[in-house]
Structure formats: C-alpha cells, structure tokens
C-alpha positions in Angstrom: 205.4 -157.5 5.5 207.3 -156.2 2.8 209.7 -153.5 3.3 211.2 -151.1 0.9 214.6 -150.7 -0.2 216.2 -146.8 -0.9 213.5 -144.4 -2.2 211.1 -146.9 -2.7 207.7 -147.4 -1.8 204.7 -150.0 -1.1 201.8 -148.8 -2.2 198.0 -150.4 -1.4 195.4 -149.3 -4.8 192.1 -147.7 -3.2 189.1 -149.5 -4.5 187.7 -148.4 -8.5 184.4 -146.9 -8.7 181.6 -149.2 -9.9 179.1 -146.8 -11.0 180.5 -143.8 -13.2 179.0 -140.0 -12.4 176.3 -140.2 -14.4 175.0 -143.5 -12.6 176.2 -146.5 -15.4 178.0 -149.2 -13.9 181.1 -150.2 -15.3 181.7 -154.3 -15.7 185.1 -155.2 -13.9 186.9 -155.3 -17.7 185.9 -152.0 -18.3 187.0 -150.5 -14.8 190.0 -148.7 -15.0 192.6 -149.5 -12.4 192.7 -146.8 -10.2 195.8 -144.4 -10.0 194.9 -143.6 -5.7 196.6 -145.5 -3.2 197.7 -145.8 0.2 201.1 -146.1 1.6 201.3 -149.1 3.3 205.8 -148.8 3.6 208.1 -146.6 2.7 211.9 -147.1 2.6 214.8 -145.4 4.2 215.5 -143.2 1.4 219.5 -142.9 1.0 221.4 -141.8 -2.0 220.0 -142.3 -5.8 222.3 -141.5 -8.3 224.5 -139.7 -6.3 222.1 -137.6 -4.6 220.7 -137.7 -1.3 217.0 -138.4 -1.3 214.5 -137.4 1.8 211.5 -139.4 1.5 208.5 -137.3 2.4 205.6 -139.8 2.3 204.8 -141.5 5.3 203.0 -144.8 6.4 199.1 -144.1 6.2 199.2 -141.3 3.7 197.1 -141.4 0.3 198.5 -140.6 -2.9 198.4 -140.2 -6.6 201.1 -141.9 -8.9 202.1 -142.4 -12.3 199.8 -144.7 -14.0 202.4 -146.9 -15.9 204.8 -146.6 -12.5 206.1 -149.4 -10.5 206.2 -153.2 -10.6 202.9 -154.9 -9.4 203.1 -158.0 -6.6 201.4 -160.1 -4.8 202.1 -160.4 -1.4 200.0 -162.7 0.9 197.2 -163.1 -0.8 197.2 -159.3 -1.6 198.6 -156.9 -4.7 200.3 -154.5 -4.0 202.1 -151.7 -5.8 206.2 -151.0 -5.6 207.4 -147.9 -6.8 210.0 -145.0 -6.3 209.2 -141.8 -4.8 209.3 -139.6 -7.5 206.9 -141.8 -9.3 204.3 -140.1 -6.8 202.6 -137.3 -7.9 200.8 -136.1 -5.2 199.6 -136.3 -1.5 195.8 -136.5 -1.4 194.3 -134.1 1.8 
C-alpha cells in the first residue's frame, strides 16, 4: 500500500478505449493514455506553501487530472499515478 504524503494523491488510470466512436480500433501504440482515474489514497493534506490545504477527494472517487501531472510508479506489479491535489481537475459523477 502506498500512502500519500501532504496534498498528495494516488491515483489508479481507468482502462483506454479500444475501439474509437466511430467503431476503428486503436492498436495499443496509438491509444492514448487516458486522463480518468480512480483514487485509490489520498494524503492528510497539511500546509503547502504556507497555506492550509483541505483535501476534498476521497478514497473510491473518479477523477480527471492534468495530462502531463504527476510522477508515474510501479507498485506491486501495478502503475499507478502520484500527484497533488490541485493537479485534479475534476470529480466525475
């Protein structure tokens, strides 16, 4: 398990499409990694440049972030995505 430090958080990429709308299907160099994930750990939040930062993801939720954000890692077997909250754009609904 890795667990975040500060405002940071661990992010899981949802799967890329293989087919695109119109029905073609993409080889895996032409796929583009996808910029949806799920939180899988968020950190405690605490003070980032002076200023006291709330972390309002949570555990479980889906989001959109920054496509050149965070540092990529492999963890078990499994990459995984580490970023700072304000490199999240959005919570998906």
């Amino acid at each position: 398990m890795i667990r975040p430090l500060g405002d940071r958080v661990v992010l899981r990429r949802r799967e890329a499409e293989e087919t695109t709308k119109s029905g073609i299907v993409l080889t895996g160099s032409s796929k583009e990694k996808p910029q949806e994930a799920e939180v899988i750990a968020v950190g405690p939040g605490g003070y980032v440049d002076g200023n006291k930062v709330e972390m309002e993801v949570k555990v479980g939720d889906k989001v959109l972030f920054s496509k050149y954000a965070g540092t990529e890692v492999k963890h078990e077997g499994e990459e995984v995505i580490v970023v700072r909250q304000n490199d999240i754009l959005a919570i998906i609904e």
